[in-house]
KETOR-237531 format. One record per atom (N, C-alpha, C): x, y, z. Coordinates in steps of 0.05 Angstrom, whole numbers, plus 5000, padded with zeros to 4 digits. Example, Ala and Ser with C-alpha at 12.3 -4.5 7.8 and 13.67 -1.06 7.14 Angstrom:
2
526448865156/524649105156/526449345156/525749555142/527349795143/525850015157/
//
This chain:
666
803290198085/804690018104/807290148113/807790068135/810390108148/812489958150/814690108133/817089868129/819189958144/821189808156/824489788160/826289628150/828289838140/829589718130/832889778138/835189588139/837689668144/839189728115/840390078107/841090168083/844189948086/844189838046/846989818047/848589938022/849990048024/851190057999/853689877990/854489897958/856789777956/859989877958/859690167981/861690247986/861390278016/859290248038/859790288062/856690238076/856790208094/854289968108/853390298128/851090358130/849190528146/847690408159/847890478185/845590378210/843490478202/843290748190/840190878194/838890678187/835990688201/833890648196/831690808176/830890668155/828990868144/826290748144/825090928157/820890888154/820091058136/818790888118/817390988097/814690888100/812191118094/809491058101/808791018070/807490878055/806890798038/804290688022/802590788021/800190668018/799090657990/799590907970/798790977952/800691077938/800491297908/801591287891/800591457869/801391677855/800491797833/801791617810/804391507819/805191327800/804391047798/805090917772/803790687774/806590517797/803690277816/806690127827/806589817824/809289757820/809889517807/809989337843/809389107844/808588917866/810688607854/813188597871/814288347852/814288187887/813887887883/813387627901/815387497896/817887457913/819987217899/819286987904/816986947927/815886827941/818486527965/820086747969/822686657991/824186647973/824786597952/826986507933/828386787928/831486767922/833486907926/833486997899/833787257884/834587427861/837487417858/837987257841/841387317829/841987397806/844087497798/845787627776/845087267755/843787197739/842087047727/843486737751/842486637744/839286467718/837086707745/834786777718/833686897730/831686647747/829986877771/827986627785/824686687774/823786507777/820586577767/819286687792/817386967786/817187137816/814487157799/812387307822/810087387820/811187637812/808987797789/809487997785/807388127777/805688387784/804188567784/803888787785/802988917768/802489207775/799289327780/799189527789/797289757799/797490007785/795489987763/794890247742/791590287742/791690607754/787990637747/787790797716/789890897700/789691037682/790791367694/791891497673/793591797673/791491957701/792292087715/791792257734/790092057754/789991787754/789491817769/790691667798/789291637817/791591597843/790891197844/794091077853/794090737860/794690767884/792690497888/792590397917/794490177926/795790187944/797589887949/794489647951/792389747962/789789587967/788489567943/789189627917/787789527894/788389287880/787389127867/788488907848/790589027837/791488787829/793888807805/792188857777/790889047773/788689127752/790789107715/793489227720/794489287691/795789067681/796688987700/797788657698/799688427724/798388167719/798888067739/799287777721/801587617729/803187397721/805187367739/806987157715/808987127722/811887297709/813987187725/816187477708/818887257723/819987257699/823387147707/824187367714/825287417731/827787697743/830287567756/832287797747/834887677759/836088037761/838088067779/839788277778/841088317747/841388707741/842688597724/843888887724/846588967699/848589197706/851689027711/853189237723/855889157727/856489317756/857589547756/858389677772/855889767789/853089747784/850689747792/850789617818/851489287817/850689147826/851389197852/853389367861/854389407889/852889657901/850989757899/849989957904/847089787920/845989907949/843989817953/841089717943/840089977924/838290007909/838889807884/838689597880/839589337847/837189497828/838089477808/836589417781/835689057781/834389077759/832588837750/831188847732/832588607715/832188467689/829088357690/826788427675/824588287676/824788107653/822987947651/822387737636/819587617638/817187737623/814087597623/814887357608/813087187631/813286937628/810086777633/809886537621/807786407622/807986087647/805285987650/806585827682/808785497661/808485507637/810585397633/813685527621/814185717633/816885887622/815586037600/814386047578/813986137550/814186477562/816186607542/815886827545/813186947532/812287117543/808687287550/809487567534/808187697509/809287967506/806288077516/807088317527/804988367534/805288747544/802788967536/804589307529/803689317562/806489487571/805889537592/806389887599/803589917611/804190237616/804290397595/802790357573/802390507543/804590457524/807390267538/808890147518/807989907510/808489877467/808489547461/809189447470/807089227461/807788847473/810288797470/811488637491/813888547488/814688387516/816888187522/815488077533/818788247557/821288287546/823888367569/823988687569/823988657594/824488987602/826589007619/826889267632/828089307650/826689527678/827689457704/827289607715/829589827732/829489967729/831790177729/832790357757/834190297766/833990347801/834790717797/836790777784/837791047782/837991037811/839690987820/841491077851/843591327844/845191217825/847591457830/846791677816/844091667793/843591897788/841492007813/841892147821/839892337840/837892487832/837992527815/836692717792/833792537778/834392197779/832292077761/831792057744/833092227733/832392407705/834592327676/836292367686/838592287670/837792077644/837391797648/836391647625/834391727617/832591797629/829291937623/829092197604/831592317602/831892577583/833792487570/836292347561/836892217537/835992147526/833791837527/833091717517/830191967498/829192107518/827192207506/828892447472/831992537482/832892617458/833192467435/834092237441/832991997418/831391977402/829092037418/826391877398/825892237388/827292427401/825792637386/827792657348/829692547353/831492517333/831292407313/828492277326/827292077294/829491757310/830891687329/831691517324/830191327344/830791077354/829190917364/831090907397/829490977413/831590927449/828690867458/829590727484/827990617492/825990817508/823190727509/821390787527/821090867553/819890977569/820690997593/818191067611/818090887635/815891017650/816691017678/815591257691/816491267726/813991087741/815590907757/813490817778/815690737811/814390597819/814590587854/813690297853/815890127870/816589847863/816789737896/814889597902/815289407926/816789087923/818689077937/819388747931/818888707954/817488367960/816788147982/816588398005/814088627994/813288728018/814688968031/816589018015/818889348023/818989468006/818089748013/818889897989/821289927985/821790027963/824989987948/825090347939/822990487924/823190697918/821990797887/822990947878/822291037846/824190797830/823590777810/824390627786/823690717761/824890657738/823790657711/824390527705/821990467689/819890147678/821690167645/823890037633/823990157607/824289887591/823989917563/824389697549/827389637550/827789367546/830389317543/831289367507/834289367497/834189337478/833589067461/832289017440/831488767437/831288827411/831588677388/830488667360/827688587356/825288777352/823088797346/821789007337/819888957316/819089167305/818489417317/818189367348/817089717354/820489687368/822289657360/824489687377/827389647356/828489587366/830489487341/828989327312/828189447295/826389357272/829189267251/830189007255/831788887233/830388657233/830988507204/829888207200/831387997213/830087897217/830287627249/832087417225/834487337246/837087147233/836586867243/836486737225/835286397239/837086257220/837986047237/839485797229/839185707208/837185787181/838685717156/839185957147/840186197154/840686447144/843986447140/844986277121/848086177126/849386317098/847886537084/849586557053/846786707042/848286947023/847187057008/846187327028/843887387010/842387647027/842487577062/841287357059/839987297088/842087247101/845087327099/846287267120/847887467133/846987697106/847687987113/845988137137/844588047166/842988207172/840687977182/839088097204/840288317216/840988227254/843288397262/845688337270/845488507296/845588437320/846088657345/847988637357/849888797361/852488807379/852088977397/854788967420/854989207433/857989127453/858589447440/862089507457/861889347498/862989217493/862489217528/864489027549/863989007572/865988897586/864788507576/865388307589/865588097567/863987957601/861587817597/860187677615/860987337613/860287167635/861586937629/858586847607/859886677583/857286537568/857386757548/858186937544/858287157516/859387007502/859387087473/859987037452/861187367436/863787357432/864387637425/866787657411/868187787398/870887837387/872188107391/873688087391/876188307401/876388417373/876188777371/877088937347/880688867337/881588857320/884188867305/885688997322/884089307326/884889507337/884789557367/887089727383/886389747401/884790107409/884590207425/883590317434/885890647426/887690597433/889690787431/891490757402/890390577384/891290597361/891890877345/893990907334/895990817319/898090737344/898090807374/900290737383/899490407399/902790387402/901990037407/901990037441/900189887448/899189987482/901789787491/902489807511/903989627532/902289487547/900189457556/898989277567/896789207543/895088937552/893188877535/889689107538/889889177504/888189327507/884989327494/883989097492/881988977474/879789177473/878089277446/875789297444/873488977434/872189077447/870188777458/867188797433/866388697418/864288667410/862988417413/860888427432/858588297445/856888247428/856287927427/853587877406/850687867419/849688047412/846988067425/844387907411/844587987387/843487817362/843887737340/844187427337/842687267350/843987217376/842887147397/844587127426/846986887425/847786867447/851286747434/850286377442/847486377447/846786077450/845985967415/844186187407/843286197381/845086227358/847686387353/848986557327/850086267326/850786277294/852186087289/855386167278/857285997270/859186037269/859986277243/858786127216/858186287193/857586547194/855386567220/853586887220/855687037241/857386877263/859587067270/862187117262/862886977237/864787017216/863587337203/861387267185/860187437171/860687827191/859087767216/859188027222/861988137229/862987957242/865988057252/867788097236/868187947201/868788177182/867788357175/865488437172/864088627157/865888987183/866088797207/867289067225/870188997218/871188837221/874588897213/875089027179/873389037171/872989137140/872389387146/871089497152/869889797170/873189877178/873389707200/876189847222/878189957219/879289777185/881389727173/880990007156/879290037145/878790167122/879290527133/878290507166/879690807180/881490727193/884190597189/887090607194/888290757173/887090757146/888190787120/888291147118/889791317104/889591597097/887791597081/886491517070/884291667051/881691457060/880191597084/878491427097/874991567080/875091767063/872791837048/871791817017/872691707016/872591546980/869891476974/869391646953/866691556944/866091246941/867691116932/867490826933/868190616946/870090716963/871990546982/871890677002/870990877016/870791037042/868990807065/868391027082/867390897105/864290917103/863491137091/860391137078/859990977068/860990777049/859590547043/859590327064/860490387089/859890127114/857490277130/857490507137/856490547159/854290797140/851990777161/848591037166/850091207171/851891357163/852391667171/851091847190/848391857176/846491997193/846191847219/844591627219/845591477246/848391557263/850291447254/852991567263/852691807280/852391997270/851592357278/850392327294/848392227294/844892297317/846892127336/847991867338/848891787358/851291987377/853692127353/855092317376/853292507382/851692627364/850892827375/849992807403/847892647412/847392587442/849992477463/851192347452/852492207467/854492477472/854992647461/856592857468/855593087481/853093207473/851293377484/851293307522/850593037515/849692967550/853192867565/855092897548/857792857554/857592487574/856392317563/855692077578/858591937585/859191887605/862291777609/862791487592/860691347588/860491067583/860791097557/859391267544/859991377511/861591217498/860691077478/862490887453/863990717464/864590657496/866390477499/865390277513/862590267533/861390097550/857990187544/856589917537/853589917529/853390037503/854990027487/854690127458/853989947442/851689947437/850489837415/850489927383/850789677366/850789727342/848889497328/847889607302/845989367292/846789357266/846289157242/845989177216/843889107204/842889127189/839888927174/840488827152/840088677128/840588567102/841888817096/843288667067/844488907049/841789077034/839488827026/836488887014/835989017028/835889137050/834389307071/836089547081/838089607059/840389877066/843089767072/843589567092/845189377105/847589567117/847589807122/850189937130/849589937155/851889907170/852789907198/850490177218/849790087242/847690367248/849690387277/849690597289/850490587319/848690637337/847890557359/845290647366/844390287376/840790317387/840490547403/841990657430/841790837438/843090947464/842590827488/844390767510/843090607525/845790637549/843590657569/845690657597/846890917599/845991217595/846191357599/846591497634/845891417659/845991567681/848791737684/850991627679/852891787686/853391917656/851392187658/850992357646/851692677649/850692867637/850393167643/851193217670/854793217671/856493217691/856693137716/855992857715/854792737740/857592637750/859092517740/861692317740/863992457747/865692387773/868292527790/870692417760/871392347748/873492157735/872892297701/874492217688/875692337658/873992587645/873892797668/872892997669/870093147653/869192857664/865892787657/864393117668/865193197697/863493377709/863893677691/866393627673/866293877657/864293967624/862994187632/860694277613/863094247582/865494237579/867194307559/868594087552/870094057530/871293767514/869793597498/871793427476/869393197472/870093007484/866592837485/867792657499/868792437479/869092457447/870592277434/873792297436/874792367447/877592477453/877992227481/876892327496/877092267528/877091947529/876491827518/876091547534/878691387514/880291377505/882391287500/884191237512/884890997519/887390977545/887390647540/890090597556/891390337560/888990137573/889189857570/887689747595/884889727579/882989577602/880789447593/879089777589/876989757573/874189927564/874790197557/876290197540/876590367525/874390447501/874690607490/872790757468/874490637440/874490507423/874190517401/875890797379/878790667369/880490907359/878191107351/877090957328/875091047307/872591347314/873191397341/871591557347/872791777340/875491867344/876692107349/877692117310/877791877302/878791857265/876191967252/873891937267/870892007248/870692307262/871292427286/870592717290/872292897283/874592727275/876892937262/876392907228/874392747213/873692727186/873192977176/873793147163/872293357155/869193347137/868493087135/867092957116/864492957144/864892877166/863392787181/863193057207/865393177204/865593367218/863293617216/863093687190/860793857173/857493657175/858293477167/855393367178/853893397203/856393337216/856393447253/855793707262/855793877247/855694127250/851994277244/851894147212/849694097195/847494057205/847693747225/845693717243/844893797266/847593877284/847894157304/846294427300/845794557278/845094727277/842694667261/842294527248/838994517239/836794427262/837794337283/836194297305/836494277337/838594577338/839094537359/837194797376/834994937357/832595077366/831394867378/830394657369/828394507385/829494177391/831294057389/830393837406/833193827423/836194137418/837794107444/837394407451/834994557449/834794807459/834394717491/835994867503/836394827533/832794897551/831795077539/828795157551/826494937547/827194817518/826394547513/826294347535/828594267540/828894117563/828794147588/829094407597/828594557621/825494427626/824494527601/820594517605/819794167617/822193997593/821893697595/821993607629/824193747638/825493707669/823593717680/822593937679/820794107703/817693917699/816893747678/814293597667/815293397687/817093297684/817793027705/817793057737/820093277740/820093317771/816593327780/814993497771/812993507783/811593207784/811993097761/810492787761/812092607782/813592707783/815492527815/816092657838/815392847842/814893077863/814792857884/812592767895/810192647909/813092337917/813092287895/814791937902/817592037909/818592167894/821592247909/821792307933/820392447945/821192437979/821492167983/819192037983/819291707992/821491577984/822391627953/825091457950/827691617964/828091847972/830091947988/830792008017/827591918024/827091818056/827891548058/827691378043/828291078038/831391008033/832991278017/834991288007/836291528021/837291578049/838091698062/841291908055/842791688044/844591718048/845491938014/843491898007/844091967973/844092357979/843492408002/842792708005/843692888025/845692638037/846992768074/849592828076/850292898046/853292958039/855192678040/854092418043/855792138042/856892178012/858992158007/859792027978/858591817968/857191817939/856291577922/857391647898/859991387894/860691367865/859391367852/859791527821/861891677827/861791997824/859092077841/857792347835/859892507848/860992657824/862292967841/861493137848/858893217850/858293357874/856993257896/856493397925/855193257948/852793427953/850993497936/848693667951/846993597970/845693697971/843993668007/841293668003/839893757983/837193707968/836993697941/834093507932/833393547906/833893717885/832493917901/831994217891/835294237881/837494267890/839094337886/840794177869/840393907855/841493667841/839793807815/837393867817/834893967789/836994197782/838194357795/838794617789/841894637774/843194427791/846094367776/845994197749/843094067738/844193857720/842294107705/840094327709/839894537686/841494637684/843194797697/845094957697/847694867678/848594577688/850494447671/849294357635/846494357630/846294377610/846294527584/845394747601/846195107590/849095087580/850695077593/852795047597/854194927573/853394617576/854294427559/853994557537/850294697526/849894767501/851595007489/851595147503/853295357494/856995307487/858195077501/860594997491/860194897458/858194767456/858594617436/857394747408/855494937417/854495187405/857395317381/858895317400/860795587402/862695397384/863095097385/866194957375/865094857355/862294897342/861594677310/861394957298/862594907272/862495147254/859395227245/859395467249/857295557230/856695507204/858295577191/859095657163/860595407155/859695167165/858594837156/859094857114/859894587109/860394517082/858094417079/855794417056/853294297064/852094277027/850894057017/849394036998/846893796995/844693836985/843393676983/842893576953/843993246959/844393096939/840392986929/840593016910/837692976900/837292696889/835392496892/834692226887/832292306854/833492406832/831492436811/831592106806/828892016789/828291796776/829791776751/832891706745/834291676722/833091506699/831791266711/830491016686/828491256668/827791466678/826091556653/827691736633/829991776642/831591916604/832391666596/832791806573/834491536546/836291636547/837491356551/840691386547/841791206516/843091286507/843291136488/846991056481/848490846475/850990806473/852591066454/854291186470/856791396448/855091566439/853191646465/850991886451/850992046484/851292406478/851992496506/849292536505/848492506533/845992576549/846792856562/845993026568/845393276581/842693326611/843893296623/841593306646/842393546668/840893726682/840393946690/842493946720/844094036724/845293986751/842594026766/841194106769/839094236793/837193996797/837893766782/836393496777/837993336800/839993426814/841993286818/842493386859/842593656849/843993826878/841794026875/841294066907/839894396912/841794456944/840694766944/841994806979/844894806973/845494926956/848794876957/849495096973/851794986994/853195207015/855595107022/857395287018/860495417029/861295047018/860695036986/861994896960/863995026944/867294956943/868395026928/868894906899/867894606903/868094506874/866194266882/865794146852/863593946851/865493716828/864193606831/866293336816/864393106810/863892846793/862092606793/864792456783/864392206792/866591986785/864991726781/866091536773/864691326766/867291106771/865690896777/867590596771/869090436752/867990516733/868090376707/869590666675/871390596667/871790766642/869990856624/868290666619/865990586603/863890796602/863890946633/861691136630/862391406645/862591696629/863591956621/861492086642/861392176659/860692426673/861592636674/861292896663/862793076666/860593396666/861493556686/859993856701/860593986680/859394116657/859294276648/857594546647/858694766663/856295026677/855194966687/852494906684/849894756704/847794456695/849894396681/848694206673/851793836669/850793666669/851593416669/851993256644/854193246628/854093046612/854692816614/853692666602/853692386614/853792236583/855392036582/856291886558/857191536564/855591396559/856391166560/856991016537/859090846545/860790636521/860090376513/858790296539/857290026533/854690016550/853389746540/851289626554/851589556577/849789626603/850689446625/849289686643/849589606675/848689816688/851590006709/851790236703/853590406703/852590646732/854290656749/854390746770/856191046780/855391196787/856591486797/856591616816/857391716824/857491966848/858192096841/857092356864/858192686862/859592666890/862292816882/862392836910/863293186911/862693336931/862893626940/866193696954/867093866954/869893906969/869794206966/871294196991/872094537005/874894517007/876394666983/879894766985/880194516986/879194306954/880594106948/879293816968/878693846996/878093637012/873993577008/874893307004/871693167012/870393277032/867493447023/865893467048/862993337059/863093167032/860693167021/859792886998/858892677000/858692516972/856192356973/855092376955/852792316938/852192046950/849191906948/849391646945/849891606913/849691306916/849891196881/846991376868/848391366838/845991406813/846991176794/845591136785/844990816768/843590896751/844390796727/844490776708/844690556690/841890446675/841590216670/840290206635/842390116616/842790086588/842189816587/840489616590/840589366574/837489346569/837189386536/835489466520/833189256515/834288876524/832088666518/833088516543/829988256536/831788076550/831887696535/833187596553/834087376538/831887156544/830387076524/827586856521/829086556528/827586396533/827686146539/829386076513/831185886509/831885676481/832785916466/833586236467/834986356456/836986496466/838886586444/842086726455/841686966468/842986956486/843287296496/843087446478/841487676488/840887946465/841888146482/843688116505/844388326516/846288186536/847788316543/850388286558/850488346589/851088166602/850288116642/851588056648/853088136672/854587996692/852588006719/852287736730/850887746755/852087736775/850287756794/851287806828/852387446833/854987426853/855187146854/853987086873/854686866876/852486626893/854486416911/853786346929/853086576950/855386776960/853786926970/854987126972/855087347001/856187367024/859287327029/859486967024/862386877021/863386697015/864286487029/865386227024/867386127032/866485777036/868685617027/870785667009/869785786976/866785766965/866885796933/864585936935/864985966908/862586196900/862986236870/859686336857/859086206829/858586506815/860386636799/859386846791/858986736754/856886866749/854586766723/855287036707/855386976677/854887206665/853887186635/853587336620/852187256589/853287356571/853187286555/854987496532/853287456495/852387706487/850387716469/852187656435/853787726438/856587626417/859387566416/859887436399/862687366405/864387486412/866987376422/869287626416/871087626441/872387736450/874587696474/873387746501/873587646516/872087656536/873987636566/873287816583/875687846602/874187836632/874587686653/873787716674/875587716698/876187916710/878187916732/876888006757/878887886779/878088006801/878988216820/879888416835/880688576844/879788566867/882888696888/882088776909/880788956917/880089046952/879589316955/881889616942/884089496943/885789736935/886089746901/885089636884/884389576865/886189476847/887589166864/889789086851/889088786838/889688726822/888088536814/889388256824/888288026836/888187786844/887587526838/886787606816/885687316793/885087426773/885787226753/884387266719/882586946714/879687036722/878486756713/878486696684/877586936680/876386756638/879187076625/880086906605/881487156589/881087026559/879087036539/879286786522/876586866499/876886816470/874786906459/872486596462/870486766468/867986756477/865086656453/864286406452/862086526433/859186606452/857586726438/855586856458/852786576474/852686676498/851186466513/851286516541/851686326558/851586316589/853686206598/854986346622/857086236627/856886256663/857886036669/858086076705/860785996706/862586206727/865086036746/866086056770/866485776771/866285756802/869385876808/869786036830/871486146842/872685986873/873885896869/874385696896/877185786912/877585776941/880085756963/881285596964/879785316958/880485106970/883284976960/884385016940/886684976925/889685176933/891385076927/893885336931/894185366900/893585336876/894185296861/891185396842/892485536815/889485616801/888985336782/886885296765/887085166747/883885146739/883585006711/880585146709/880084816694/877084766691/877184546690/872684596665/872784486647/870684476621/869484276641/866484406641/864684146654/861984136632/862384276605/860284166594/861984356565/860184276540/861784366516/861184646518/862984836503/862685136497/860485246482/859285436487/856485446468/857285466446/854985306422/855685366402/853185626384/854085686356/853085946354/850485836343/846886046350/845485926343/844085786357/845285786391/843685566411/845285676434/842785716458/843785756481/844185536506/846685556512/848285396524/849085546556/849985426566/851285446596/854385296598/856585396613/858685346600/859485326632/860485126644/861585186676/864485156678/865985386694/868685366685/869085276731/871185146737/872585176761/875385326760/875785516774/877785686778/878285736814/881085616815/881585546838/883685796849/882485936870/884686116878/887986146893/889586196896/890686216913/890186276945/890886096959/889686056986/890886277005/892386607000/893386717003/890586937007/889786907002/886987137001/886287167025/885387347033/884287427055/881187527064/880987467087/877187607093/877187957078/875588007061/876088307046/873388347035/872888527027/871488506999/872888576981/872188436957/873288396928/871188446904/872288616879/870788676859/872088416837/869488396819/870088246793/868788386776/870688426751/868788486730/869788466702/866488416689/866888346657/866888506642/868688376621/869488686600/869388516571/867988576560/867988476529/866588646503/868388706488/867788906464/867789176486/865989326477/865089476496/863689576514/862989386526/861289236555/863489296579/863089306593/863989306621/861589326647/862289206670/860889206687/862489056708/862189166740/862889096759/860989036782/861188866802/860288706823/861888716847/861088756867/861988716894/861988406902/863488256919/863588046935/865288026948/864087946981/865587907006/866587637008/869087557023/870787327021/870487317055/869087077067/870287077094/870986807101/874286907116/875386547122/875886697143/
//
């Protein structure tokens, strides 16, 4: 068919006329019906929606059925700075003829029911999200899908598009466990969680970081970083579940303001996927993306049961990419771009970017993963080959979308591309060329000669350990791959239990019953490069029968847990004798003394409460006596001075010890 159309953009109105002849298609093409009804930036409208797929190679007819799928589809405009550009994006939504969202795989992607369709105007190239996202999934990490097709609305062609998933929490996509309205405490409320850095929509639900953007210095104008609740959506989250996440990040934030941001136990590795972390700059710096960490940045968490550390990712909204962008010297192959986006004023990047690439801890990782795979998934020929697979698959439709799209190729300026070329051919040639480019800067600025060891996961439950008796275990049980290590070190939490490197081997000595925790951590000229996950270590030899006394000594996890106002920590004690339970801060200062008091052996729970300004403890049933197991409930009321943190407690009696984590959020 033969269309006309008057071009507009959102920077200047063109008479041309463009005729586009249109009939067919090597790509698949999407057919949307508003049927007269107007597309707005939401509530979306319910539209006819169809596509035309014969299967791989072969050719669609505008004259064939809607063979791959045909329904209905909520669509609305969607983007920011998008929206002024002639060519709109659009939010899909499968839908059923009473609203019910429809999942359903489209184009060899899973069922699901929201996508997106992807206009790529200011990239010229097409390509841009279509080769990020594909570095993603080669990364092992999860970005979205992507397919090229050719999209008619109410009868005009519009041009090329990609068909991609949106980000969404589901198993073939964001795979965390789904947060529902009784998920208010305990595991289930840790997770799992979608955010993202971004400018603030009306109807969001979001909170502003502690921090500003240009932190340590104090901005003169207002400089907010924005975290956006994506999941559960800000109709769904409840108040509890956006308490919960939004400390767990001011706990993160806080913790890199501090000088000693790598602590085996108090660092930033125990908030955040490290590895995640990495795979995220790595791309986001490779492709030098202007939007990088400060706009469409997504972050997720899942239960603490399910890993629970902070992930960054997936990638998303990549076009002003691989030097596409006139502004914060995006078009240069050189810099990082964690440096660059820090400034006064709204959409800034997040201090934390430039505090984690200046880590030496994270810096070597960065390097680590730089060079173990930058032969195949950022070797420049790699992607050259990727480029050149696509151009040819869009050979055929790109004329049509740049006959349709006149202005994108006649030297007109379109924000905010800094260059003006005059053909395809010559946009393919500047974004290889600039990738070469790119690789070789970043080639040249990550060290070779990287701090690097691999920490080993042996099965510890099978040696005996036995109390005030040294164990001996093989360092090589522990670490392999050691490189450019100047010292090795293991530390632990607790006094109670002796780690110490002797030649090539580990002694290990514990003082009491209980389960006992360690790290190694690695250092080059004194500094952290490097630290272990936990090894655990677990001494409690029986267990305690129905109607009899503890035969072994426990402190449990409290309940519930993050908090607020109270919370019930339980513990047991197998014999008499002094018995001590305190609580400590993160900086390990202590904040309460619940129980200080001899003990006879049994069960004991106490409740830990805010709600008071004042401590005081209060007998809600008799003290065990010896000979019979009992339960003993004490109330201990805190000082209302406490703050959202996490906080350790732990029990110490004879020579027992053991510690517990718990989060406080008011």
């Amino acid at each position: 068919m033969k269309i006309a159309v008057l071009i507009l953009t959102g920077f200047f109105l063109s008479t041309s006329i463009a005729q586009v002849n249109f009939t067919s298609s090597n790509l698949p093409i999407v057919i949307i019906n508003t049927k007269g009804q107007t597309i707005k930036d939401e509530p979306k409208i319910n539209v006819e929606f169809g596509i035309i797929f014969n299967g791989e190679g072969k050719r669609n007819y505008l004259s064939d059925s809607l063979n791959h799928y045909n329904g209905i589809a909520g669509i609305e405009y969607r983007g920011h700075s998008s929206q002024g550009f002639p060519k709109k994006q659009y939010g899909i939504e499968l839908r059923d003829a009473l609203g019910n969202n429809v999942n359903a795989p489209l184009l060899g992607m899973p069922a699901e029911s929201d996508w997106v369709l992807n206009a790529s105007y200011t990239d010229k190239s097409l390509l841009r999200n279509v080769i990020a996202y594909n570095l993603g999934n080669n990364l092992g990490r999860y970005a979205s899908r992507t397919r090229f097709c050719e999209v008619v609305l109410n009868n005009q062609y519009l041009g090329i598009y990609i068909l991609q998933e949106k980000v969404k929490r589901d198993k073939n996509r964001v795979d965390i466990k789904k947060l529902e309205a009784l998920d208010i405490s305990g595991d289930a409320l840790t997770g799992g969680y979608i955010l993202k850095i971004d400018r603030i929509d009306p109807g969001d639900k979001y909170f502003n970081s502690l921090y500003s953007g240009v932190y340590p210095r104090t901005p003169s104008r207002p400089s907010p970083i924005s975290y956006v609740h994506v999941y559960p959506t800000s109709v769904n989250i409840l108040p509890v579940q956006q308490n919960y996440i939004k400390n767990f990040i001011n706990l993160f934030e806080t913790l890199l303001t501090k000088s000693a941001i790598n602590e085996p136990f108090s660092g930033y590795t125990n908030y955040i996927d490290v590895d995640a972390w990495i795979d995220y700059f790595l791309i986001s710096e490779f492709t030098k993306a202007t939007d990088a960490y400060r706009l469409s940045t997504y972050l997720y968490k899942d239960r603490d049961s399910e890993g629970g550390k902070l992930v960054l990712g997936p990638i998303w909204d990549y076009d002003l990419s691989f030097g596409l962008a006139d502004y914060a010297d995006s078009w240069l192959a050189s810099g990082w771009q964690a440096y660059i986006n820090h400034y006064e004023g709204l959409w800034s990047a997040p201090f934390w970017t430039t505090k984690l690439i200046d880590d030496p801890m994270f810096l070597h990782k960065l390097a680590k993963r730089w060079h173990s795979i930058k032969e195949t998934v950022f070797k420049p020929e790699v992607i050259v080959k990727f480029i050149d697979q696509n151009t040819s698959l869009i050979q055929e439709a790109q004329l049509r979308n740049f006959q349709k799209w006149p202005e994108l190729f006649n030297g007109t300026y379109i924000w905010p591309n800094k260059n003006r070329f005059y053909s395809y051919s010559d946009e393919i040639l500047y974004l290889k060329t600039w990738i070469t480019q790119r690789y070789n800067w970043i080639d040249n600025k990550l060290p070779k000669n990287y701090s690097d060891i691999e920490w080993l996961q042996p099965d510890l439950s099978k040696i005996k350990f036995e109390i005030n008796k040294t164990v001996k275990i093989p360092l090589s049980l522990i670490t392999a791959n050691i490189k450019n290590i100047s010292s090795l070190e293991f530390v632990t939490q607790s006094n109670l239990l002796n780690v110490k490197l002797t030649n090539d081997s580990l002694e290990i000595i514990m003082y009491a019953s209980g389960i006992h925790v360690f790290k190694g951590v690695a250092k080059l000229n004194g500094v952290n490069v490097s630290i272990s996950p936990e090894y655990k270590l677990d001494v409690v030899t029986s267990v305690k029968l129905e109607n009899e006394l503890p035969a072994n000594f426990e402190l449990f996890q409290n309940y519930p847990n993050p908090f607020n106002p109270e919370t019930t920590i339980g513990y047991q004690i197998a014999d008499a004798g002094n018995v001590s339970l305190r609580v400590y801060d993160i900086l390990g200062r202590e904040v309460a003394v619940l129980v200080n008091e001899v003990q006879q052996p049994g069960t004991y729970n106490v409740k830990f409460s805010m709600n008071d300004l004042e401590s005081s403890s209060t007998h809600h049933s008799h003290p065990p006596m010896a000979g019979r197991s009992n339960t003993f409930t004490r109330h201990w009321r805190a000082s209302s001075h406490l703050s959202s943190s996490v906080y350790f407690y732990t029990l110490q009696t004879g020579n027992y010890s053991q510690t517990k984590k718990m989060i406080l959020i008011r």
